[in-house]
Backbone atoms as SQL, in Angstrom:
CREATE TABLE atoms (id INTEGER PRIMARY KEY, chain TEXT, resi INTEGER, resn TEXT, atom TEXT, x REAL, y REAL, z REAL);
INSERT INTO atoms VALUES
  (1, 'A', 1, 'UNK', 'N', -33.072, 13.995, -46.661),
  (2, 'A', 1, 'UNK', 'CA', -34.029, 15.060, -46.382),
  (3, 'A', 1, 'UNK', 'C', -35.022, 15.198, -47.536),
  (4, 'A', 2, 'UNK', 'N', -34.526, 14.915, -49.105),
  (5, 'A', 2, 'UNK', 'CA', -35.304, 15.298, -50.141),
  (6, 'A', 2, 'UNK', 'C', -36.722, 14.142, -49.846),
  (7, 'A', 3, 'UNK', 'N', -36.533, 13.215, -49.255),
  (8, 'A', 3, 'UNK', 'CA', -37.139, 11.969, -49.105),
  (9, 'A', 3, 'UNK', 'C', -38.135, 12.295, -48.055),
  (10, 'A', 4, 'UNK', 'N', -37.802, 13.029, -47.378),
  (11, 'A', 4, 'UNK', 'CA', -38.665, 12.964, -46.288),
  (12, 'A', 4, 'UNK', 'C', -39.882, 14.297, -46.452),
  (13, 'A', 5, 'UNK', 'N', -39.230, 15.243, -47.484),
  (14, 'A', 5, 'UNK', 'CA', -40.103, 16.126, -47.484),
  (15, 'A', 5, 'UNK', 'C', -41.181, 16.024, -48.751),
  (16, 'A', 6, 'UNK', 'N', -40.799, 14.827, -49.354),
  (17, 'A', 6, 'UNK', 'CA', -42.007, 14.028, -50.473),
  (18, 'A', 6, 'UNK', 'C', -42.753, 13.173, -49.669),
  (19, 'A', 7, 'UNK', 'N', -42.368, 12.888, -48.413),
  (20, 'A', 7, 'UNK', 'CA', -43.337, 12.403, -47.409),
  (21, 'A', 7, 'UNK', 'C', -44.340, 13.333, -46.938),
  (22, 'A', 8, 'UNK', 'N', -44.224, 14.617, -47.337),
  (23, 'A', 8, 'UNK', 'CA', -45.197, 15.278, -46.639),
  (24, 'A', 8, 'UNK', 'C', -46.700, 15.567, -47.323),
  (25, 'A', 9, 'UNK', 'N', -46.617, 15.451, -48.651),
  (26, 'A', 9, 'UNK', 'CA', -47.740, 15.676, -49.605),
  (27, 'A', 9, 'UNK', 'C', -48.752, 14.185, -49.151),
  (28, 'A', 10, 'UNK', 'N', -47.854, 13.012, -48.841),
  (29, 'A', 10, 'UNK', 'CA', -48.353, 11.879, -49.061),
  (30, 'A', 10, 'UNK', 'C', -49.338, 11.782, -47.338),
  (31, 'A', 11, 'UNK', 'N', -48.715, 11.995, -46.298),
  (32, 'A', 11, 'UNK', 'CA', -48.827, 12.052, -45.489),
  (33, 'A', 11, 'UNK', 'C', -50.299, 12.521, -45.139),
  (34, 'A', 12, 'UNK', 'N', -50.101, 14.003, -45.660),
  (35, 'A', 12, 'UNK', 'CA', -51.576, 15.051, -45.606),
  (36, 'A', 12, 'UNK', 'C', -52.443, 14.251, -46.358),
  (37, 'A', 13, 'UNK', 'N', -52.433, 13.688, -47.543),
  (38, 'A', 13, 'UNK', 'CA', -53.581, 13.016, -47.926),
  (39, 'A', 13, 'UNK', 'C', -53.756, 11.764, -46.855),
  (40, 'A', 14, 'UNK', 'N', -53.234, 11.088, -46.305),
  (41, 'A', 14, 'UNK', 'CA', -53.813, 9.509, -45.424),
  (42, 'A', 14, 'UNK', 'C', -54.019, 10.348, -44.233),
  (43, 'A', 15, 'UNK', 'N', -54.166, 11.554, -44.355),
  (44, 'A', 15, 'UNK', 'CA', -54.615, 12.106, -42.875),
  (45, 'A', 15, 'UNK', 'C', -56.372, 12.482, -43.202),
  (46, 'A', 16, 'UNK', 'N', -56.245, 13.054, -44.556),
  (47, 'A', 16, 'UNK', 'CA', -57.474, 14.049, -44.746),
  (48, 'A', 16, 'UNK', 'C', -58.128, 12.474, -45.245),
  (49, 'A', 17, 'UNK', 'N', -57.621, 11.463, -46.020),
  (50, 'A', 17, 'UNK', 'CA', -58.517, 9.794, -46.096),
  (51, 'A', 17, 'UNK', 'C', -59.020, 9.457, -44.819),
  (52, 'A', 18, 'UNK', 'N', -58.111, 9.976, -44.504),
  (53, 'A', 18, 'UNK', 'CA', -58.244, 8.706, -42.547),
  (54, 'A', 18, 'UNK', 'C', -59.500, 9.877, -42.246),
  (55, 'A', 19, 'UNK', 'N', -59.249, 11.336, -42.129),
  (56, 'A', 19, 'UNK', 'CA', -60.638, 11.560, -41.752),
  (57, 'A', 19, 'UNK', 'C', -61.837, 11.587, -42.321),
  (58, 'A', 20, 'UNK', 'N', -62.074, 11.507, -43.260),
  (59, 'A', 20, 'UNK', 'CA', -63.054, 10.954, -44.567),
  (60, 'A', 20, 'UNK', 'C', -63.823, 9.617, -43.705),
  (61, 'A', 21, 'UNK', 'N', -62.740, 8.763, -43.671),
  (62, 'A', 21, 'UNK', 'CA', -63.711, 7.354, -43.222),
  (63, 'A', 21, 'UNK', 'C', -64.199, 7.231, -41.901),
  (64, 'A', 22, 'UNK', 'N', -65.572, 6.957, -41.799),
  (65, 'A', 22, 'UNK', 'CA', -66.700, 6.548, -41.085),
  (66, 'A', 22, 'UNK', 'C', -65.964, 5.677, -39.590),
  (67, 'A', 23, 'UNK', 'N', -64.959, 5.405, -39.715),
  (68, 'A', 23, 'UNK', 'CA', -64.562, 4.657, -38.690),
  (69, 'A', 23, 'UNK', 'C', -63.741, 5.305, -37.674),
  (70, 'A', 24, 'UNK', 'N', -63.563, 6.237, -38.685),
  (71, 'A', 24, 'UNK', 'CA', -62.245, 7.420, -37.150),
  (72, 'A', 24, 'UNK', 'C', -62.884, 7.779, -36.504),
  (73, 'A', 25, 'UNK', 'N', -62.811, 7.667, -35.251),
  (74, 'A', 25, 'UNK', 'CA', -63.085, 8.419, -33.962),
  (75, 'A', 25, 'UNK', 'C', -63.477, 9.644, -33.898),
  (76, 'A', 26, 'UNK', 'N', -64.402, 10.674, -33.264),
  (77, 'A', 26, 'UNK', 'CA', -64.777, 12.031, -33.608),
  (78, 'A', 26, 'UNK', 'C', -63.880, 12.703, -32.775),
  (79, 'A', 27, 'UNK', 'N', -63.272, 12.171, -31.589),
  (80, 'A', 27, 'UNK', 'CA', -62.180, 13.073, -31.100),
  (81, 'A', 27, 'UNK', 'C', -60.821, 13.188, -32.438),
  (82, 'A', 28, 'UNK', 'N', -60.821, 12.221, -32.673),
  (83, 'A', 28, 'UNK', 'CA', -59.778, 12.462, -33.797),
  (84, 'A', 28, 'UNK', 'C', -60.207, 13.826, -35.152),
  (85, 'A', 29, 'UNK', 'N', -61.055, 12.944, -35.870),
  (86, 'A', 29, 'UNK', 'CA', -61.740, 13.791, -36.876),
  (87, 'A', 29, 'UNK', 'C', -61.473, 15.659, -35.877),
  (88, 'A', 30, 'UNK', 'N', -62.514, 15.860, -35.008),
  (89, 'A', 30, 'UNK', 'CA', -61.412, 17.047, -34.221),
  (90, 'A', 30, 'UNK', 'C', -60.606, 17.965, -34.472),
  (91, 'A', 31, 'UNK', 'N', -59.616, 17.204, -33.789),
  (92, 'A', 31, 'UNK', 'CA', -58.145, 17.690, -33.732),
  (93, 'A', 31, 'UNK', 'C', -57.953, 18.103, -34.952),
  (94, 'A', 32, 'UNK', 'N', -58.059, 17.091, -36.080),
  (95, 'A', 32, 'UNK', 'CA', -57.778, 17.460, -37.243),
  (96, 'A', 32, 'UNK', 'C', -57.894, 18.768, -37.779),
  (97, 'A', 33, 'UNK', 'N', -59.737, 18.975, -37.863),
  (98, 'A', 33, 'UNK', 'CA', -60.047, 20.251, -37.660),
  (99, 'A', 33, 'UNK', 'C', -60.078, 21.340, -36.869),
  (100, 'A', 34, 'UNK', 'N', -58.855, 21.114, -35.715),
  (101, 'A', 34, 'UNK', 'CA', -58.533, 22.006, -34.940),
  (102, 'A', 34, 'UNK', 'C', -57.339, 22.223, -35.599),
  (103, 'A', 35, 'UNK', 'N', -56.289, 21.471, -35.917),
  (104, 'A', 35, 'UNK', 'CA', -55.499, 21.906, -36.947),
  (105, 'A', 35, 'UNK', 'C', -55.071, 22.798, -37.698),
  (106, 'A', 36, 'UNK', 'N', -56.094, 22.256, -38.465),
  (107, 'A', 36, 'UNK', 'CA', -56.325, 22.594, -40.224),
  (108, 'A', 36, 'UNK', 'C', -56.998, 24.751, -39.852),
  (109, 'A', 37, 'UNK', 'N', -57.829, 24.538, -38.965),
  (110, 'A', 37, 'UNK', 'CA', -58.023, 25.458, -38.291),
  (111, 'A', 37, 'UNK', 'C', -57.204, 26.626, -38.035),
  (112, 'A', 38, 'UNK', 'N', -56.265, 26.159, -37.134),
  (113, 'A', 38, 'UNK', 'CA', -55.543, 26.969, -36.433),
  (114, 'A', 38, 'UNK', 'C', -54.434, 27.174, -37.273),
  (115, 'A', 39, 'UNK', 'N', -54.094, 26.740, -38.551),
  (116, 'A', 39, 'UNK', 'CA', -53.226, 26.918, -39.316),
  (117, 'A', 39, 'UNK', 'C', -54.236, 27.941, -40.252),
  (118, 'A', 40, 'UNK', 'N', -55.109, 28.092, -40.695),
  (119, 'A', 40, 'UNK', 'CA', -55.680, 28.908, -41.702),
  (120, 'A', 40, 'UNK', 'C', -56.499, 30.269, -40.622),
  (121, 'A', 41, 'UNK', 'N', -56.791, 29.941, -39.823),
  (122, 'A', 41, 'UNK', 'CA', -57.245, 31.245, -38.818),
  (123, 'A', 41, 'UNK', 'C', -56.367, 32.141, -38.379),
  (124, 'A', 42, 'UNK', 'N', -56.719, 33.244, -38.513),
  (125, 'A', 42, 'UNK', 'CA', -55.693, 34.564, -38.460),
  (126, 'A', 42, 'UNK', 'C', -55.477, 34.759, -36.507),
  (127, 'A', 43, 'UNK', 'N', -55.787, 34.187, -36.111),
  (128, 'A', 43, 'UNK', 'CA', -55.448, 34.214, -34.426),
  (129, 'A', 43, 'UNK', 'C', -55.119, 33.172, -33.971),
  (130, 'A', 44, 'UNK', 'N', -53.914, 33.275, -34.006),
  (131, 'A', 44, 'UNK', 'CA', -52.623, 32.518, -33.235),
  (132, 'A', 44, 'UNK', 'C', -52.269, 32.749, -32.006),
  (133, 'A', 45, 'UNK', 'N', -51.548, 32.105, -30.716),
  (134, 'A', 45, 'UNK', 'CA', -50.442, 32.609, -30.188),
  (135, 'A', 45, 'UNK', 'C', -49.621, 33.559, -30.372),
  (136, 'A', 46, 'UNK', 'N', -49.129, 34.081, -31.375),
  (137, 'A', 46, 'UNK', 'CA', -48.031, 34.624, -31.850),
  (138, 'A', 46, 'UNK', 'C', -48.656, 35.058, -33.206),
  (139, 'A', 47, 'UNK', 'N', -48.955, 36.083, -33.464),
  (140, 'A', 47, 'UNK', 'CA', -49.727, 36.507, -34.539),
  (141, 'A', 47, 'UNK', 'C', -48.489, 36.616, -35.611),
  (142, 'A', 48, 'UNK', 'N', -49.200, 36.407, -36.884),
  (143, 'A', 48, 'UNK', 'CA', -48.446, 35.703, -38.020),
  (144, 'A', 48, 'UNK', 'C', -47.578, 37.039, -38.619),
  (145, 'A', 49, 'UNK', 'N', -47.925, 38.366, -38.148),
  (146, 'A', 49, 'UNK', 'CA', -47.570, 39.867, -38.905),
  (147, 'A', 49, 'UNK', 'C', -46.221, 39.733, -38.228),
  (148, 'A', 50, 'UNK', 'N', -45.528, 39.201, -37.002),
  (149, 'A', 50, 'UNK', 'CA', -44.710, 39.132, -36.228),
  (150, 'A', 50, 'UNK', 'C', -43.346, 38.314, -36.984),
  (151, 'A', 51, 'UNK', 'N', -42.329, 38.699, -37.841),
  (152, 'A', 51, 'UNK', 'CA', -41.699, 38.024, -38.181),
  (153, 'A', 51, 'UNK', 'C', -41.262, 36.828, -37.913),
  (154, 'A', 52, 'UNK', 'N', -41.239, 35.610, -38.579),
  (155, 'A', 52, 'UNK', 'CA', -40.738, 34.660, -38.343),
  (156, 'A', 52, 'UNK', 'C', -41.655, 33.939, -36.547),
  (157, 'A', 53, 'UNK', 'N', -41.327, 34.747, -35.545),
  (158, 'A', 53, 'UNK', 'CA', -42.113, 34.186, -34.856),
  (159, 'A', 53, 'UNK', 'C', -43.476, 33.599, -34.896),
  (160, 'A', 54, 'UNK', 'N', -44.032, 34.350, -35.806),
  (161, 'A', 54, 'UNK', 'CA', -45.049, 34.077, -35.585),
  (162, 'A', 54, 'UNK', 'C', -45.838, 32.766, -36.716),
  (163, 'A', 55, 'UNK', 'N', -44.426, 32.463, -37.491),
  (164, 'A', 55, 'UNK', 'CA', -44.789, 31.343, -38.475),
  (165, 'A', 55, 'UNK', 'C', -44.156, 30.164, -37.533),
  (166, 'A', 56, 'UNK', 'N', -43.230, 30.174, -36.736),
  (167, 'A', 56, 'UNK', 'CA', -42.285, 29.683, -36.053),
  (168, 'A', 56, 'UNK', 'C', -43.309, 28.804, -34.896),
  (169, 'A', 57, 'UNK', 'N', -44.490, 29.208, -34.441),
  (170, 'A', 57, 'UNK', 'CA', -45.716, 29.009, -33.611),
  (171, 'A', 57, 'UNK', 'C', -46.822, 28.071, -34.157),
  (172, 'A', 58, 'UNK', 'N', -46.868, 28.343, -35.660),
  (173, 'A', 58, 'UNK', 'CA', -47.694, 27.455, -36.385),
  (174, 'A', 58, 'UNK', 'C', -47.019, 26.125, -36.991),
  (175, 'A', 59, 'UNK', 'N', -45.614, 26.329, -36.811),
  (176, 'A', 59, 'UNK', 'CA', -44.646, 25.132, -37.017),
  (177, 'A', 59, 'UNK', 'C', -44.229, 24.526, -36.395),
  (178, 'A', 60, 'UNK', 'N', -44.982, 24.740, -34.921),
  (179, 'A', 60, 'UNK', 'CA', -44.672, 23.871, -33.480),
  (180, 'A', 60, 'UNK', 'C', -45.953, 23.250, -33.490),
  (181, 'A', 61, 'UNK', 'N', -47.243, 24.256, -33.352),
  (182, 'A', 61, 'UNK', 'CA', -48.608, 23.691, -32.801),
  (183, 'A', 61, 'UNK', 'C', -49.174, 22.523, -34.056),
  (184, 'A', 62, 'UNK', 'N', -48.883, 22.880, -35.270),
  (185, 'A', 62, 'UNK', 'CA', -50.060, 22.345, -36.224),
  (186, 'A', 62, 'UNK', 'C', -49.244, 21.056, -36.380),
  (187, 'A', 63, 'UNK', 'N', -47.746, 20.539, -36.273),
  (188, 'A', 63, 'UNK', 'CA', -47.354, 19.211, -36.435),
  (189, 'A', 63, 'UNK', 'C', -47.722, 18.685, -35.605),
  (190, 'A', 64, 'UNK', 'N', -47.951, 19.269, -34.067),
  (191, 'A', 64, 'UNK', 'CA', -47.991, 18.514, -32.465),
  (192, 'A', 64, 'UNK', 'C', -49.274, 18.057, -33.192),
  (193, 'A', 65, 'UNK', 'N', -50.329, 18.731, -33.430),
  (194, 'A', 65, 'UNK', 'CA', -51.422, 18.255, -33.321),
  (195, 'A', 65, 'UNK', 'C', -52.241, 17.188, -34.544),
  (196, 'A', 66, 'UNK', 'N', -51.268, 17.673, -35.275),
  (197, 'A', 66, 'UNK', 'CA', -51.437, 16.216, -36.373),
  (198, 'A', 66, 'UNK', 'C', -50.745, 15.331, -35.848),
  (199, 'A', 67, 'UNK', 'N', -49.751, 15.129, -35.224),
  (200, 'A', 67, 'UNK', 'CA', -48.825, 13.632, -35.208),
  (201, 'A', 67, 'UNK', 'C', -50.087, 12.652, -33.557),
  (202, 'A', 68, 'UNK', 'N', -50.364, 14.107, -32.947),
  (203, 'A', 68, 'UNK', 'CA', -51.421, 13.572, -31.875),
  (204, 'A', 68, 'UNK', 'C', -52.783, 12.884, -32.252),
  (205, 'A', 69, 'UNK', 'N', -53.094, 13.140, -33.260),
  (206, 'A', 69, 'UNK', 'CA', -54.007, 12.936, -34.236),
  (207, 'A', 69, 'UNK', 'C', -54.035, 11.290, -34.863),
  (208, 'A', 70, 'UNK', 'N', -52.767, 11.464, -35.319),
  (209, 'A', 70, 'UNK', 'CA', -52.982, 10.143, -35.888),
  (210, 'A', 70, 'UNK', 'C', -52.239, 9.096, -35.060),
  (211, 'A', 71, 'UNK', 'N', -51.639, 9.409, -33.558),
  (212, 'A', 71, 'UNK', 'CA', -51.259, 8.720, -33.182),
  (213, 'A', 71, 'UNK', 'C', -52.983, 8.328, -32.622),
  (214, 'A', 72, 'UNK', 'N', -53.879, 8.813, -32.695),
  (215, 'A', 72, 'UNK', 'CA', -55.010, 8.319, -32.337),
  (216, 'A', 72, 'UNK', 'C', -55.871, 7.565, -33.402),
  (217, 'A', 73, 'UNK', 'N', -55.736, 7.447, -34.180),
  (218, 'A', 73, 'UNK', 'CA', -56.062, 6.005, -35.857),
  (219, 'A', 73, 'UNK', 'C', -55.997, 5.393, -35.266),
  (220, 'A', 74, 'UNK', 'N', -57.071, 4.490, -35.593),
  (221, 'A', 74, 'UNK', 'CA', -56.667, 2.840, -35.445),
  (222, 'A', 74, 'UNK', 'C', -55.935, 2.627, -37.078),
  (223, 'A', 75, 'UNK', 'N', -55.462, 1.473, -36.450),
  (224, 'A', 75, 'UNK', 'CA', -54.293, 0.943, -37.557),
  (225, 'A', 75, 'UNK', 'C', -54.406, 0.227, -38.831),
  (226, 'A', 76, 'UNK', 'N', -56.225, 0.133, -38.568),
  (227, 'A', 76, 'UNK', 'CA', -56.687, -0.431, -40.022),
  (228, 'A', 76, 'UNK', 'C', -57.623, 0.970, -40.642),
  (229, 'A', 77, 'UNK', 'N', -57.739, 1.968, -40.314),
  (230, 'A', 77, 'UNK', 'CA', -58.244, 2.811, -40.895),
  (231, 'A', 77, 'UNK', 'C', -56.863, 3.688, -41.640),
  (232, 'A', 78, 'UNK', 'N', -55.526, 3.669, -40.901),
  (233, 'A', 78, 'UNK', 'CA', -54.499, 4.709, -41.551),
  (234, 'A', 78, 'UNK', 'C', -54.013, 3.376, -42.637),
  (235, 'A', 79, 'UNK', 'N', -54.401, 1.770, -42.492),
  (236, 'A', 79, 'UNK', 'CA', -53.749, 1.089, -43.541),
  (237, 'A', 79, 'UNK', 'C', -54.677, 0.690, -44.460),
  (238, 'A', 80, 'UNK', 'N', -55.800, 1.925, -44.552),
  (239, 'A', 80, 'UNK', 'CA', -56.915, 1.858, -45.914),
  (240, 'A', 80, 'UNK', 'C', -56.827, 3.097, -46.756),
  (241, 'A', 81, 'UNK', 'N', -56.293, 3.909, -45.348),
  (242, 'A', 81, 'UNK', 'CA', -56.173, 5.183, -46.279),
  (243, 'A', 81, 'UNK', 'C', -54.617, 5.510, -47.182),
  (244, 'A', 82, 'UNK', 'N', -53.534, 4.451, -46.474),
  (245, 'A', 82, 'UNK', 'CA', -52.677, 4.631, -46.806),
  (246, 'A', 82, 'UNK', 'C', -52.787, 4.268, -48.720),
  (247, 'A', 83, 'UNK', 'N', -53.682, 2.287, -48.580),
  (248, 'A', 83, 'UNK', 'CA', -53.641, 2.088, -49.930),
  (249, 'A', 83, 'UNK', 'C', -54.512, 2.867, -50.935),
  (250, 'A', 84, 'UNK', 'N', -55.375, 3.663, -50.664),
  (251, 'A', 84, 'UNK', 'CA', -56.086, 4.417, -51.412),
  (252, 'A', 84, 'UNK', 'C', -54.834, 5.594, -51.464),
  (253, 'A', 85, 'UNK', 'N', -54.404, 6.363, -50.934),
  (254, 'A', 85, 'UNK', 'CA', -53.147, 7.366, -51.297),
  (255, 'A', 85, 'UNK', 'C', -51.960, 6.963, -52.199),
  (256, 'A', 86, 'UNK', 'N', -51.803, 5.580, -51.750),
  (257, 'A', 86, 'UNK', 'CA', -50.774, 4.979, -52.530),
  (258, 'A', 86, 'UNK', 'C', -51.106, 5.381, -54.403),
  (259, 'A', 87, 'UNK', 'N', -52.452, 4.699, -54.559),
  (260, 'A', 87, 'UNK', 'CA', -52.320, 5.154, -56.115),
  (261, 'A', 87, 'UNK', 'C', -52.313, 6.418, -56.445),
  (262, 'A', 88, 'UNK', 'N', -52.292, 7.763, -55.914),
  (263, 'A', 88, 'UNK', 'CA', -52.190, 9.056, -56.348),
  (264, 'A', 88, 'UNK', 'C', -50.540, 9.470, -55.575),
  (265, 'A', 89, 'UNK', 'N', -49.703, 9.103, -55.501),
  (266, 'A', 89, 'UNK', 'CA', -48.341, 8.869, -55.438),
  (267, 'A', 89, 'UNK', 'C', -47.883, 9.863, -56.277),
  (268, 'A', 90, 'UNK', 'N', -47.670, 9.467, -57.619),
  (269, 'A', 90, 'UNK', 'CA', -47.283, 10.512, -58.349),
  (270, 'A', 90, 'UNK', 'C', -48.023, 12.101, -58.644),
  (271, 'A', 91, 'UNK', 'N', -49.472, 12.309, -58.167),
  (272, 'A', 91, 'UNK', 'CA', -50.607, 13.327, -58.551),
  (273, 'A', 91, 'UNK', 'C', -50.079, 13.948, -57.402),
  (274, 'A', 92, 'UNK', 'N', -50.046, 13.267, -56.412),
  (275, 'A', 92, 'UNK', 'CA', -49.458, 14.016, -54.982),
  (276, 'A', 92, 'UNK', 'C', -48.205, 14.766, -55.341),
  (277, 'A', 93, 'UNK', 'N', -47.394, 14.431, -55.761),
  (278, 'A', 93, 'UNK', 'CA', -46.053, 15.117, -55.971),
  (279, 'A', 93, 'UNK', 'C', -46.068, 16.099, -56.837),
  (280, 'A', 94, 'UNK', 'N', -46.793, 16.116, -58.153),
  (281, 'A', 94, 'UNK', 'CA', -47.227, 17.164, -58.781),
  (282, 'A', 94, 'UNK', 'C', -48.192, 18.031, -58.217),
  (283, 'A', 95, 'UNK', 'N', -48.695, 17.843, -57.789),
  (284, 'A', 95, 'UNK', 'CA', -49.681, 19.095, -57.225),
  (285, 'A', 95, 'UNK', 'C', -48.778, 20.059, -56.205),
  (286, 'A', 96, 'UNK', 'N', -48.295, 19.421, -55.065),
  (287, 'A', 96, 'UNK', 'CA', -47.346, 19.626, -53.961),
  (288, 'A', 96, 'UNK', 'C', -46.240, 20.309, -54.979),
  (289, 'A', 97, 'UNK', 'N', -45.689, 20.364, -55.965),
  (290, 'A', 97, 'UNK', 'CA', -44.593, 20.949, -56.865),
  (291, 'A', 97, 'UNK', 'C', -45.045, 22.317, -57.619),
  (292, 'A', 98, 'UNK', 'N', -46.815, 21.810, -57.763),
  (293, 'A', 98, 'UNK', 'CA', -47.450, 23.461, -58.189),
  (294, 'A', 98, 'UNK', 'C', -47.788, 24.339, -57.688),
  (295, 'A', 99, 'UNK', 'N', -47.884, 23.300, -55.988),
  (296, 'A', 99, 'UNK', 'CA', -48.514, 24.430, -54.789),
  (297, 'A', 99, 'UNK', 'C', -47.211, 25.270, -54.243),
  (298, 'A', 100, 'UNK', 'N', -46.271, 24.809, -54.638),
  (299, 'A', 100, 'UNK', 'CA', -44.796, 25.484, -54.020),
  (300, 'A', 100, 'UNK', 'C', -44.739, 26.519, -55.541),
  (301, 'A', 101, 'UNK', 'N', -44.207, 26.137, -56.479),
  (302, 'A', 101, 'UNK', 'CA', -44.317, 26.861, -58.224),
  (303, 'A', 101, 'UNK', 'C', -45.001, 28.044, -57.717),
  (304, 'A', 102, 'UNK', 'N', -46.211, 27.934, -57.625),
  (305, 'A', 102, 'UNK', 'CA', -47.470, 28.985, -57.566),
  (306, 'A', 102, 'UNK', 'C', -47.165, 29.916, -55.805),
  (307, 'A', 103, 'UNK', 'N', -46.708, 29.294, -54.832),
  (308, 'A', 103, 'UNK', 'CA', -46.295, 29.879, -53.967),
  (309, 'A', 103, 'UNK', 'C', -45.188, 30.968, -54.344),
  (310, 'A', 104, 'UNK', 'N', -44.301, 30.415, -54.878),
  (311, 'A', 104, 'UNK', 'CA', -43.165, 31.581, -55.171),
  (312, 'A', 104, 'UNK', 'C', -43.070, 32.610, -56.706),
  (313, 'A', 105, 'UNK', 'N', -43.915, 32.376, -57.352),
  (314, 'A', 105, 'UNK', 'CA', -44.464, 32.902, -58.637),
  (315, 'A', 105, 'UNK', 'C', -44.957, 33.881, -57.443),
  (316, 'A', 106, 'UNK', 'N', -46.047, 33.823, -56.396),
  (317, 'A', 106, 'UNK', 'CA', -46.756, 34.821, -55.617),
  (318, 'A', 106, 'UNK', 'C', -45.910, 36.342, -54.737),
  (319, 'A', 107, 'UNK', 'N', -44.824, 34.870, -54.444),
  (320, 'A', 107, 'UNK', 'CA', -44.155, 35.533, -53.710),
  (321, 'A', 107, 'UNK', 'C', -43.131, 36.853, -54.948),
  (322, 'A', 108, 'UNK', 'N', -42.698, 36.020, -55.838),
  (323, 'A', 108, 'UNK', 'CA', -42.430, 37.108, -56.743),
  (324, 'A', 108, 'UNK', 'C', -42.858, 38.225, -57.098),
  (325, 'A', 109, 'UNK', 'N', -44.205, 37.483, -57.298),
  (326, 'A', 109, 'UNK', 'CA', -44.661, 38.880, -57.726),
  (327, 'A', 109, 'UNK', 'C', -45.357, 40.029, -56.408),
  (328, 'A', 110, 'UNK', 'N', -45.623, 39.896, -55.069),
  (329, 'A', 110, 'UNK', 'CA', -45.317, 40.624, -54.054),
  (330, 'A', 110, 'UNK', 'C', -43.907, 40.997, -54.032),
  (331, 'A', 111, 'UNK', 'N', -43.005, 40.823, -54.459),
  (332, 'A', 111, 'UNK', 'CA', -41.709, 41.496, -53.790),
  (333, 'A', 111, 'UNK', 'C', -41.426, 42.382, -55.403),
  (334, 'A', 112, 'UNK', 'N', -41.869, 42.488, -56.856),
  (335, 'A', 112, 'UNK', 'CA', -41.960, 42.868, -57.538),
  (336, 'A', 112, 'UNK', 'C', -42.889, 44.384, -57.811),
  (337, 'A', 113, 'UNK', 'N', -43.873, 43.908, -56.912),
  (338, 'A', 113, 'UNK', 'CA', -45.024, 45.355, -56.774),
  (339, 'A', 113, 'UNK', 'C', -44.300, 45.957, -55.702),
  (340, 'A', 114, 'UNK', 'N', -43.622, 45.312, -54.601),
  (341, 'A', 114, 'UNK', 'CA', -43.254, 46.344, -53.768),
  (342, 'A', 114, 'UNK', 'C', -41.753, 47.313, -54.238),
  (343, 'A', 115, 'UNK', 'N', -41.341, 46.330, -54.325),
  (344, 'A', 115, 'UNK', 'CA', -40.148, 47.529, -55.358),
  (345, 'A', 115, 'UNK', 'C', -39.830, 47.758, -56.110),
  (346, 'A', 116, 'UNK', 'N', -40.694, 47.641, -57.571),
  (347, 'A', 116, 'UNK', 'CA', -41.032, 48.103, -58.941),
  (348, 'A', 116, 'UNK', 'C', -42.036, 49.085, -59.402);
């Protein structure tokens, strides 16, 4: 599992490469930004104030629509973006380690103002 979830930093970058290059498809490019979208836009299905459900909604729709996404790549654009990701391998994992760090530092300190 630890393996697969260091796949995920790597992943998001040969997605956001793959849509960068001139050769992806605009239905693809899209989706992407229907995505990326519907994960940062405050109107969901299941509005996000809704415990758990409503994160539970953005953890169904936003994978469907990335894995739909790149099942639409052609196979020499995800194996250009892959080798350009490849050399930030390790930058990926650190950043992805500060964006979690800095996530729960946040979260700390929200659960600190609320009952301190």
């Amino acid at each position: 599992m630890k393996r697969s979830l260091l796949k995920i930093p790597f992943k998001a970058l040969v997605l956001f490469l793959a849509f960068l290059d001139r050769q992806t498809p605009f239905k693809t490019k899209i989706l992407l930004c229907i995505s990326f979208l519907y994960l940062i836009i405050p109107f969901d299905f299941i509005p996000d104030f809704i415990p758990l459900a409503g994160w539970v909604d953005d953890l169904i729709v936003v994978p469907s629509l990335l894995a739909f996404a790149a099942n639409e790549l052609p196979p020499f654009v995800i194996e250009k973006a892959k080798a350009k990701a490849s050399k930030y391998r390790i930058l990926i994992v650190l950043v992805a380690l500060l964006l979690l760090l800095g996530f729960f530092l946040l979260l700390g300190l929200i659960v600190w103002l609320i009952f301190f």
